[in-house]
C-alpha positions as CSV (number, residue, x, y, z in Angstrom):
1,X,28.6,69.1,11.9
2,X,29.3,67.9,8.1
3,X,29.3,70.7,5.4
4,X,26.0,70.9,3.8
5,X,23.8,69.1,6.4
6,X,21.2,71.3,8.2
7,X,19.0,70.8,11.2
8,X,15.4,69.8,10.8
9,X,14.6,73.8,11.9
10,X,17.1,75.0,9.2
11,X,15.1,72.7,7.0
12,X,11.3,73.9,8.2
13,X,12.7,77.6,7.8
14,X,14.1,77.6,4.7
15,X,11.2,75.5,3.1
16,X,8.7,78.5,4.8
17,X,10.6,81.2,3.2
18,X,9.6,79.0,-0.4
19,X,5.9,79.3,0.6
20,X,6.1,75.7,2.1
21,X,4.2,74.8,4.7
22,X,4.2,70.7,6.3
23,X,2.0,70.2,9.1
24,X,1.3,66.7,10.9
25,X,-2.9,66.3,11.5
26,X,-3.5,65.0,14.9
27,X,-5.0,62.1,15.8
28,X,-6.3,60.5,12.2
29,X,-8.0,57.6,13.0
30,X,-9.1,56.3,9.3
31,X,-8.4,57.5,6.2
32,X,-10.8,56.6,3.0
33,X,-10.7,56.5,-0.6
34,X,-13.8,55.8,-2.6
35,X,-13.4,54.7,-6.3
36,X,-16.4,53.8,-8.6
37,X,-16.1,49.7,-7.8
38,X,-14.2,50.0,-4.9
39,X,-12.9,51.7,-1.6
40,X,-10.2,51.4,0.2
41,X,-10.1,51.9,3.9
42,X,-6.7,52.7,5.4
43,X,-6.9,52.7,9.5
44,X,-4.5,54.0,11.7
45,X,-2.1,56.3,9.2
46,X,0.1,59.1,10.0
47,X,-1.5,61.9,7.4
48,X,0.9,65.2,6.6
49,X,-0.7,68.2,5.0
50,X,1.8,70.2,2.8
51,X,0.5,73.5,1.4
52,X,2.5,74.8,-2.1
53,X,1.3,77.9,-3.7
54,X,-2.5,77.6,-3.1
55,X,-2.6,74.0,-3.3
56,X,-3.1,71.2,-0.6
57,X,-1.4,68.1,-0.8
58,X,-2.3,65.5,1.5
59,X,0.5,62.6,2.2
60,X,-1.0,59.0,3.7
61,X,1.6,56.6,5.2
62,X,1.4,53.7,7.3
63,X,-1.6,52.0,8.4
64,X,-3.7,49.0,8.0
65,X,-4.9,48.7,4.3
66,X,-8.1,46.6,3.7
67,X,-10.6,47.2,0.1
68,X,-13.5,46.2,-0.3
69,X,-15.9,46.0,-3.4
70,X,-18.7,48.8,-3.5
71,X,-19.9,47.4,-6.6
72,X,-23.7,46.3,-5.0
73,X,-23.8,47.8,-1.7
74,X,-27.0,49.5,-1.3
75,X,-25.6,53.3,-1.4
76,X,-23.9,52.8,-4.9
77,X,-27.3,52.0,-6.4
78,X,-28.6,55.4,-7.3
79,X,-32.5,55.6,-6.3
80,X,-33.5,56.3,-9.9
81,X,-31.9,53.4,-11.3
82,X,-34.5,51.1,-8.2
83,X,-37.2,53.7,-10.0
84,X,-36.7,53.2,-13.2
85,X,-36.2,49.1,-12.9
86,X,-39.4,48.8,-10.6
87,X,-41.5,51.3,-13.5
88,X,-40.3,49.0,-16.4
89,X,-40.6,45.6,-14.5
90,X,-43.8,46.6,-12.6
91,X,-42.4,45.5,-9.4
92,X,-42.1,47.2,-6.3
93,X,-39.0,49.2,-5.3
94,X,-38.0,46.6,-2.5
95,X,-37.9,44.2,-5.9
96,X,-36.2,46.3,-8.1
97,X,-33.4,47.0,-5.8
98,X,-32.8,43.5,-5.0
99,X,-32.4,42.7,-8.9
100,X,-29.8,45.5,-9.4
101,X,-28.0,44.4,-6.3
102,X,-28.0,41.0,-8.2
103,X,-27.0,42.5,-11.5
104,X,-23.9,44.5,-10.1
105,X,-26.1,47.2,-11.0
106,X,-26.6,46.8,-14.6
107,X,-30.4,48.5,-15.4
108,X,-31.1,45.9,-18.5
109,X,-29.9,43.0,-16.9
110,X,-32.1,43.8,-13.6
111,X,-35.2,44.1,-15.9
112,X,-35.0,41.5,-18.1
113,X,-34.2,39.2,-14.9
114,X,-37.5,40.3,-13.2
115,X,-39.6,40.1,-16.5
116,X,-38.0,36.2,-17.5
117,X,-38.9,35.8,-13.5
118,X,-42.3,36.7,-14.2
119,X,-42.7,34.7,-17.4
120,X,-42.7,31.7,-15.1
């Protein structure tokens, strides 16, 4: 064996006696990461777990990536935004919803949408 190389148990032991702990989590199907505009789905990843003085650090690698835009999907519209819109329009919350979805969300811009819709 070469001076200064040690065995992946040499490795595991010494890193325990720092208060390091690596652990592999079984069987992780999909792994996902939700951002204000976006999320990103990554399927199939190997995930590690390390835990350092209190803290847990979780390590992603591998995997199919894909993203997709959350920016007017139904869930990112809070329901007091469709509440608000459908109050100030006077339109009915199926209407108001549809306006933010069309307006990326934007509370003004859903309202002055439906009331110039309304004009005509």
């Amino acid at each position: 064996m070469m001076m200064g190389m040690r065995s992946s148990r040499q490795t595991r032991r010494l890193m325990e006696r720092m208060g390091l702990r690596v652990e592999e989590i079984a069987n992780v199907n999909q792994v996902i990461i939700r951002t204000a505009t976006n999320e990103i789905v990554i399927d199939g990843p190997s995930v590690t777990l390390t835990r350092m003085q209190g803290q847990d650090i979780y390590q992603v690698i591998g995997g199919k990536v894909s993203e997709k835009d959350a920016v007017g999907k139904e869930a990112a519209i809070p329901e007091e935004d469709v509440l608000m819109v459908a109050q100030q329009a006077n339109v009915d919350l199926k209407v108001a919803r549809k306006a933010l979805e069309e307006t990326k969300g934007d509370l003004a811009q859903a309202i002055i949408f439906l009331a110039q819709r309304k004009a005509t």
